[in-house]
matplotlib code that plots the C-alpha trace (Angstrom):
import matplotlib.pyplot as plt

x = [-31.3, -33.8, -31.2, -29.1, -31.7, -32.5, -29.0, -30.2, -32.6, -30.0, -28.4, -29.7, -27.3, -24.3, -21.4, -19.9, -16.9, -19.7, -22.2, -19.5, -18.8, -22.7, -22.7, -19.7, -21.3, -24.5, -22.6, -20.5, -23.8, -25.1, -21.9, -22.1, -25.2, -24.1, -20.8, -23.0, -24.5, -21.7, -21.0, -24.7, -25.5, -28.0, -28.1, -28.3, -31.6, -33.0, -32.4, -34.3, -37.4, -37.0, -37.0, -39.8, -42.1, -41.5, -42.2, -45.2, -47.0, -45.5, -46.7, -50.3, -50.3, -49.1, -52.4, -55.4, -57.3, -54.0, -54.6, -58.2, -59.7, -57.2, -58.3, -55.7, -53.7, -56.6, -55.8, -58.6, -58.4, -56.5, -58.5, -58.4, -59.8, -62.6, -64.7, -64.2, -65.5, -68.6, -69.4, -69.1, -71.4, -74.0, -73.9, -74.8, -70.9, -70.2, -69.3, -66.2, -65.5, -65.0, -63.1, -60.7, -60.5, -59.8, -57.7, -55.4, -54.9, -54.3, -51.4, -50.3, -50.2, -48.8, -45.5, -44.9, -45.2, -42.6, -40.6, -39.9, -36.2, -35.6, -37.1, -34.8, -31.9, -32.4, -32.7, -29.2, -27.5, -28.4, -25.3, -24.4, -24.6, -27.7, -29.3, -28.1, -30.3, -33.1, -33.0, -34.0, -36.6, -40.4, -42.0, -42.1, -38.1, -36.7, -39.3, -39.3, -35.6, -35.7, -38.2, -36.5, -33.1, -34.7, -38.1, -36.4, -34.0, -37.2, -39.0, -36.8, -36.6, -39.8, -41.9, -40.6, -41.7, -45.4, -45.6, -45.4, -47.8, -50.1, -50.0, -50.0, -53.7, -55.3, -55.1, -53.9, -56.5, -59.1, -58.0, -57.4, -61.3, -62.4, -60.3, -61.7, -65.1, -65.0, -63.2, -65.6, -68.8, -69.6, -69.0, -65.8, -62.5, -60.3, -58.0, -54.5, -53.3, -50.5, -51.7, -48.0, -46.9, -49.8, -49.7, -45.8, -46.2, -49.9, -48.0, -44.3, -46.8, -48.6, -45.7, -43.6, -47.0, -47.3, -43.9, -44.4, -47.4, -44.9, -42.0, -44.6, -45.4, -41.8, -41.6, -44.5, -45.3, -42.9, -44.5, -43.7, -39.8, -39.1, -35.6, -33.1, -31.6, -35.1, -35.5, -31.7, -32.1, -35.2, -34.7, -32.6, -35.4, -37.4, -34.8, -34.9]
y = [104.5, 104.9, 104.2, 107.2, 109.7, 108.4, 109.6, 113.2, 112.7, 112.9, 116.1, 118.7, 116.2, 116.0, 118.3, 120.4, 117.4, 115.2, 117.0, 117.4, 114.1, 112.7, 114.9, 113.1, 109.6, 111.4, 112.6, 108.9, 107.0, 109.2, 108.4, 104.3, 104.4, 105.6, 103.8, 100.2, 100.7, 101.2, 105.3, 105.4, 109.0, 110.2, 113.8, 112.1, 110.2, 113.1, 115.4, 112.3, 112.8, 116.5, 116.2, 113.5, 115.8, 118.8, 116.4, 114.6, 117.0, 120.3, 119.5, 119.2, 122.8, 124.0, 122.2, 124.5, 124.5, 123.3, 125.9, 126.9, 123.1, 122.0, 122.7, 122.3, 125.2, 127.4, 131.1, 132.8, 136.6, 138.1, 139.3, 143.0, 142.1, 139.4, 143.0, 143.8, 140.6, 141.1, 144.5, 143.5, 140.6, 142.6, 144.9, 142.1, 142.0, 138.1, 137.4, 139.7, 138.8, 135.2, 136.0, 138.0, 134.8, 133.0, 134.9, 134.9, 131.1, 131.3, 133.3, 130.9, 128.0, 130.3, 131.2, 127.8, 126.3, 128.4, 128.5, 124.8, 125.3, 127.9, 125.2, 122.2, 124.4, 125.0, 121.6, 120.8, 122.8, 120.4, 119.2, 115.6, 116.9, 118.4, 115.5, 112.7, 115.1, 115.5, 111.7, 111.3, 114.3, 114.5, 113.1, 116.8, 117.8, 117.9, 120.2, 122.6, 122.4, 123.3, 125.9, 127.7, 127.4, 128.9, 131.0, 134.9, 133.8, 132.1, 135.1, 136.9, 135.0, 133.6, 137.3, 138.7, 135.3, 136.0, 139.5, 138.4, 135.6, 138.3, 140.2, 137.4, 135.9, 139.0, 139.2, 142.5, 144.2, 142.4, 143.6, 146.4, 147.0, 145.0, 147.8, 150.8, 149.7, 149.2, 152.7, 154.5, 153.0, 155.6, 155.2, 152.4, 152.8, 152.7, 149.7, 149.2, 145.8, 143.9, 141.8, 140.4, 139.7, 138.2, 135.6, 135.0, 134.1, 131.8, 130.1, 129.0, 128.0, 126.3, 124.2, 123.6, 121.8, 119.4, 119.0, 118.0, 115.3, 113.6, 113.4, 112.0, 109.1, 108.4, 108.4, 105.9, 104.4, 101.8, 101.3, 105.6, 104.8, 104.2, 103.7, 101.5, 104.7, 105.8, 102.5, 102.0, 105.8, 105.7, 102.2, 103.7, 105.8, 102.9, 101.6, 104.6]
z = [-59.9, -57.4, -54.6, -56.5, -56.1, -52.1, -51.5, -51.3, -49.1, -46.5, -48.0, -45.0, -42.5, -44.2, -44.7, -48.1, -48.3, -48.2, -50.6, -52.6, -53.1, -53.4, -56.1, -58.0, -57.3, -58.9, -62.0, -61.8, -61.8, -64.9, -67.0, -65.9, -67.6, -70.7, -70.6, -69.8, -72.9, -74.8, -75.6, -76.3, -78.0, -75.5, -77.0, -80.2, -79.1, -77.4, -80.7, -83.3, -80.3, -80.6, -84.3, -84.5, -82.4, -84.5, -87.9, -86.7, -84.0, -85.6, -89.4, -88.1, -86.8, -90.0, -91.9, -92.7, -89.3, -87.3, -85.1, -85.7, -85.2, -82.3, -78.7, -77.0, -79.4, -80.8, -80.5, -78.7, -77.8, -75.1, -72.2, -73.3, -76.8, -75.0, -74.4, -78.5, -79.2, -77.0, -78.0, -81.8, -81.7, -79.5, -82.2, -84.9, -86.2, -85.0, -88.4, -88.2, -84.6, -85.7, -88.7, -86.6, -84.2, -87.6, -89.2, -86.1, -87.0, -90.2, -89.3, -86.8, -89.3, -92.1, -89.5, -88.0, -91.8, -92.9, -89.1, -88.9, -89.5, -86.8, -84.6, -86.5, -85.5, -82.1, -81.1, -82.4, -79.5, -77.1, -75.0, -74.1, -70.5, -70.6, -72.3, -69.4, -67.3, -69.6, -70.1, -66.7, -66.4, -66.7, -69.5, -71.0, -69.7, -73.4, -74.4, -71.3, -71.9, -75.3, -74.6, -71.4, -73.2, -76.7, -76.4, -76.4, -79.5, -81.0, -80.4, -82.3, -84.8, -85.4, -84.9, -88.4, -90.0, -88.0, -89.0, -92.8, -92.0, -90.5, -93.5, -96.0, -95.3, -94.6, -90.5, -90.7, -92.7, -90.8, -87.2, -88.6, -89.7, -86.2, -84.5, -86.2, -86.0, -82.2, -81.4, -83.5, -81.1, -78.9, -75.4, -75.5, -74.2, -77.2, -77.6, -79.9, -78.9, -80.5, -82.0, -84.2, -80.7, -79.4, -82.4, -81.9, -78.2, -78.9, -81.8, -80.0, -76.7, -79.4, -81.2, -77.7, -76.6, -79.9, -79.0, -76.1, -77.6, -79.2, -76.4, -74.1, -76.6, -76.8, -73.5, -72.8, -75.6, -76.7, -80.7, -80.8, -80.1, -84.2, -84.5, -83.2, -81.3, -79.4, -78.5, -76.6, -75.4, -73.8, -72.4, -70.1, -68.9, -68.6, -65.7, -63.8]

ax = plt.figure().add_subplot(projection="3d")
ax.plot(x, y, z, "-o")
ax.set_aspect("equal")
plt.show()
């Protein structure tokens, strides 16, 4: 493999017959490998890591305090709310600053609990082609792929789901109440952010990065590679 990807090192010096045809011994080499091991199902073992990320790292986001407890996910407030937040707990309001903060979690758990599908779904369109390449990516290349190839028709489907989330435990009524308060103090430029798609966006970047958790151990950690299929899959990685 790593005399395969040498080859292009040379690509400035040769011609377009000759591109062409390092480009054929690079698709070639992809299908020996899968041929060598017998027809393996690459896109199938890429869609169980997919799948096992979304079960294992995904469910944990959907948990009272997923979002809220977790570092590396926690929604804070967008830059043009940070001056809200300031004002209100100068003011002696820092229990409804940090309520808003919460409440902004609790509809990020809420959507992604009931979202998982939407996510389930979109990792079945992942092509045999596609996944020979992924195969041989970054340690995060499924999930950036199923993130570039997915995020708008996530969006769109996952903002409605956040919007109800937002209304269901209380986040609307509380920015709502955080808003008003701060527009009535004298002197402040008055603010009407969006906050249904501020939640949508923090919550996929959220999920794509759990994802992402789990792909990694996969990748690297042989005792994460659970089934007969990760295992054969991702030993092919292991000889790149």
């Amino acid at each position: 493999m790593k005399k395969f990807i040498l080859l292009f090192v040379f690509i400035p010096f040769v011609s377009n017959a000759q591109l062409k045809d390092l480009i054929k011994k690079a698709e070639d080499k992809i299908s020996a490998i899968t041929k060598k091991d017998g027809g393996l199902d690459i896109a199938g073992g890429l869609k169980e890591a997919l799948n096992k990320g979304v079960d294992i790292q995904v469910k944990k986001l959907t948990a009272t305090d997923g979002f809220y407890k977790n570092e590396a996910v926690k929604i804070l407030l967008p830059e043009e709310l940070q001056k809200v937040d300031k004002t209100l707990r100068k003011m002696g309001m820092s229990k409804l600053a940090d309520d808003g903060i919460r409440a902004l979690n609790r509809a990020a758990e809420d959507a992604v609990k009931e979202s998982t599908p939407i996510f389930v779904d979109a990792i079945k369109n992942i092509t045999i082609t596609d996944a020979k390449n992924i195969l041989l990516g970054n340690q995060d290349a499924a999930t950036n792929y199923l993130q570039t190839s997915t995020r708008n028709p996530l969006y769109a489907k996952f903002n409605p789901v956040v919007q109800q989330s937002i209304g269901k435990v209380g986040a609307d009524v509380i920015w709502n109440n955080i808003i008003k308060k701060y527009n009535n103090l004298p002197l402040v430029t008055k603010v009407n952010p969006d906050i249904n798609d501020y939640v949508t966006n923090k919550a996929l970047d959220g999920v794509f990065k759990m994802i992402a958790v789990e792909e990694k151990n996969i990748r690297t950690n042989l005792n994460s590679r659970t089934s007969d299929l990760l295992k054969k899959v991702f030993a092919l990685q292991d000889k790149k």
